[in-house]
C-alpha positions as CSV (number, residue, x, y, z in Angstrom):
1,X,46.5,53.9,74.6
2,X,42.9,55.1,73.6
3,X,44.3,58.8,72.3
4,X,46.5,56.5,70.0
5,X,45.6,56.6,66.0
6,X,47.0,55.1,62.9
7,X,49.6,58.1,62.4
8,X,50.9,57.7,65.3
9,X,52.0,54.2,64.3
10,X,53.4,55.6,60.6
11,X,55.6,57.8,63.1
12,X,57.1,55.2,65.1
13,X,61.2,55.0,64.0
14,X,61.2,51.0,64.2
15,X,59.2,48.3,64.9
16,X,59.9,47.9,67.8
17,X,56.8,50.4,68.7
18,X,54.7,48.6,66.9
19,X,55.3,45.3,68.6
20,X,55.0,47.3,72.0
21,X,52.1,48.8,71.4
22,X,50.0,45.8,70.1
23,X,51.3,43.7,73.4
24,X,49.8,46.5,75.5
25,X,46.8,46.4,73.3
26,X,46.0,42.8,74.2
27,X,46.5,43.2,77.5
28,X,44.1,45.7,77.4
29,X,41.5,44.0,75.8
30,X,41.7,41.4,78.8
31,X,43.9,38.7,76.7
32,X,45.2,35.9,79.0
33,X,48.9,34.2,78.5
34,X,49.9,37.9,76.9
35,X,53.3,37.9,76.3
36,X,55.8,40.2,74.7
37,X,58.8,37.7,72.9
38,X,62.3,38.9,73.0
39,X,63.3,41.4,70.4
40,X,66.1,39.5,68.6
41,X,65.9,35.4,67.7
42,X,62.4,35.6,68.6
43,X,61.4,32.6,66.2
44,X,58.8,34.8,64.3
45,X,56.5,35.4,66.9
46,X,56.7,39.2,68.3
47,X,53.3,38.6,70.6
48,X,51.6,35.8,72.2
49,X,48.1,35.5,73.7
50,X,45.0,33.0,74.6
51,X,42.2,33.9,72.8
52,X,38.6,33.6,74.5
53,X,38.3,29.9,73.0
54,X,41.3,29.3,75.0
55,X,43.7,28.7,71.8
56,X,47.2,30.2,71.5
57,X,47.9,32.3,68.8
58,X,51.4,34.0,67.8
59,X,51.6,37.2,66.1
60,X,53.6,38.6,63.9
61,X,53.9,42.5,63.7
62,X,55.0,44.7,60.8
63,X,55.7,48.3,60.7
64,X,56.0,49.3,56.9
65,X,54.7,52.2,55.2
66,X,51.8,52.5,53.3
67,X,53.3,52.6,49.6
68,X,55.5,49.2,51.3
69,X,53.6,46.2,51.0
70,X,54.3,43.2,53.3
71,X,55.7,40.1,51.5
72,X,55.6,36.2,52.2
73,X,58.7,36.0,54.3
74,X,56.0,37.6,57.3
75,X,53.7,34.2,56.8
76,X,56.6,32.1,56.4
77,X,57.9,33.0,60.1
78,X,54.6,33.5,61.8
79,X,53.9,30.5,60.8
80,X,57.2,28.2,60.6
81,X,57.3,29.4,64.2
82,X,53.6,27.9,65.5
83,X,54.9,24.8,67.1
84,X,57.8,26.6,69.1
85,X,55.3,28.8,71.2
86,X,53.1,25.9,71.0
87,X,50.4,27.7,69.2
88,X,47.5,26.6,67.1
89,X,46.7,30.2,65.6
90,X,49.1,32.5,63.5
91,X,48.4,36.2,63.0
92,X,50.0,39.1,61.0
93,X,48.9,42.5,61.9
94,X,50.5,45.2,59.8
95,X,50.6,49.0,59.4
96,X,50.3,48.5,55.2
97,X,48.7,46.2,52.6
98,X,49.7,42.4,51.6
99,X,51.2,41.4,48.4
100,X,49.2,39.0,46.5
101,X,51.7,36.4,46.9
102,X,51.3,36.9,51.1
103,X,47.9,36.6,50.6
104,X,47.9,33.6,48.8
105,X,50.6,32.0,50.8
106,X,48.4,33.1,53.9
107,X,45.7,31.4,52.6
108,X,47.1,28.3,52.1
109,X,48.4,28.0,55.6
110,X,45.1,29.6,57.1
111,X,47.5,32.0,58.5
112,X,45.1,35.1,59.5
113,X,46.0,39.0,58.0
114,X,45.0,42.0,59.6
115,X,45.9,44.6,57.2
116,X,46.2,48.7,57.5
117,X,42.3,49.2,57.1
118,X,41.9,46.5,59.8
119,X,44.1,48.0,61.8
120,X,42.3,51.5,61.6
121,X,39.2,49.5,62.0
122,X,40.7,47.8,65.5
123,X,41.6,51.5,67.0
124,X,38.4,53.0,66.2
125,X,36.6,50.2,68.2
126,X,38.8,50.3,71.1
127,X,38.4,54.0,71.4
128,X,35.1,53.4,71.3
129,X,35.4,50.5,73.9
130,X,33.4,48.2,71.9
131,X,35.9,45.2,72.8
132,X,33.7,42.9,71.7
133,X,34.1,44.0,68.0
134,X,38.3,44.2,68.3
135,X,38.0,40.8,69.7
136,X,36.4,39.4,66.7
137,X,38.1,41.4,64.2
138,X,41.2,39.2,65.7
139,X,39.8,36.2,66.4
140,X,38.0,35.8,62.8
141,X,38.9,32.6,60.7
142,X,41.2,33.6,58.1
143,X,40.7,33.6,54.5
144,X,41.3,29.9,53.4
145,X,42.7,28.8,50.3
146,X,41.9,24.8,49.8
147,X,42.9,24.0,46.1
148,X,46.0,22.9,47.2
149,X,44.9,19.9,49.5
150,X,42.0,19.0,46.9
151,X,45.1,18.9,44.1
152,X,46.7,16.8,46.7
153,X,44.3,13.7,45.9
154,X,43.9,14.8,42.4
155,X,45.5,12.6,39.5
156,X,46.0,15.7,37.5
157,X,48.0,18.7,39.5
158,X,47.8,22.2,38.3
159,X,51.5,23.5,36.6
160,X,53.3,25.1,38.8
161,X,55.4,27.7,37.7
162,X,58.7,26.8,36.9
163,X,62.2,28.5,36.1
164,X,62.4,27.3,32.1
165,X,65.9,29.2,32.3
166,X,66.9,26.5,34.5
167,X,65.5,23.3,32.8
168,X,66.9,24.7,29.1
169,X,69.8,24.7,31.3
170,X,69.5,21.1,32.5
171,X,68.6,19.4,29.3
172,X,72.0,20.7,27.4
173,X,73.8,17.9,30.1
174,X,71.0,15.6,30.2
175,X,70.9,15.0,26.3
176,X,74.7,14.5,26.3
């Protein structure tokens, strides 16, 4: 587990690695209520742990290449799948960057991201055995995004963007 770097996770064929190794990397860092979820119809969890404040998190894990940024759709089912495992935390760890629109989305939901540099960040402090610094690379509050729910008691709300295709589309019937 320790002689383990970041290329070796860019080698692994599938995901399926990567979810592997990350459940035997909370084990090792003493994680209670670790579990590994089934591979298929899993909900959008791949991992499961306790943190040390005693909340559940679910973790999402994602395998992509470098030049292959994650999109929403890895928020959207770490997150949509929260009150299933009967979590109150929602993680995605992944071997590449975010796209802005994950991020944002992320941030909205206060659904945390560990990135590729956080990754490499999480290795290098486990092979140095400083669990104490893994741990709260992992446990940090996420970034937060709170326009939305200050919008939400606003009179005025921002425009959102809209498919003008679509309404140009709609008025033709609607002025008949």
């Amino acid at each position: 587990m320790k002689d383990i770097d970041i290329t070796d996770i860019d080698k692994m064929e599938d995901g399926s690695g990567f979810e592997m190794y990350l459940y035997r990397l909370f084990i090792e860092l003493g994680y209670t209520g670790v579990y590994k979820t089934i591979g298929s119809r899993d909900f959008g969890a791949d991992v499961v742990f306790t943190d040390r404040e005693g909340v559940r998190n679910v973790v999402q894990a994602k395998r992509y290449s470098i030049d292959n940024p994650v999109g929403i759709s890895a928020v959207q089912e770490v997150f949509s799948c929260m009150r299933y495992y009967k979590a109150k935390k929602a993680i995605v760890i992944a071997s590449a960057k975010f796209t802005e629109p994950c991020e944002t989305l992320a941030g909205i939901n206060h659904v945390k991201l560990l990135d590729r540099d956080d990754l490499i960040s999480i290795i290098e402090a486990f092979k140095r055995e400083d669990i104490q610094a893994v741990k709260d690379r992992i446990e940090a509050e996420p970034r937060t995004i709170l326009e939305s729910w200050r919008e939400t008691t606003s009179p005025v709300l921002h425009e959102i963007k809209k498919d003008y295709k679509a309404e140009k589309f709609v008025k033709k019937f609607v002025s008949k």
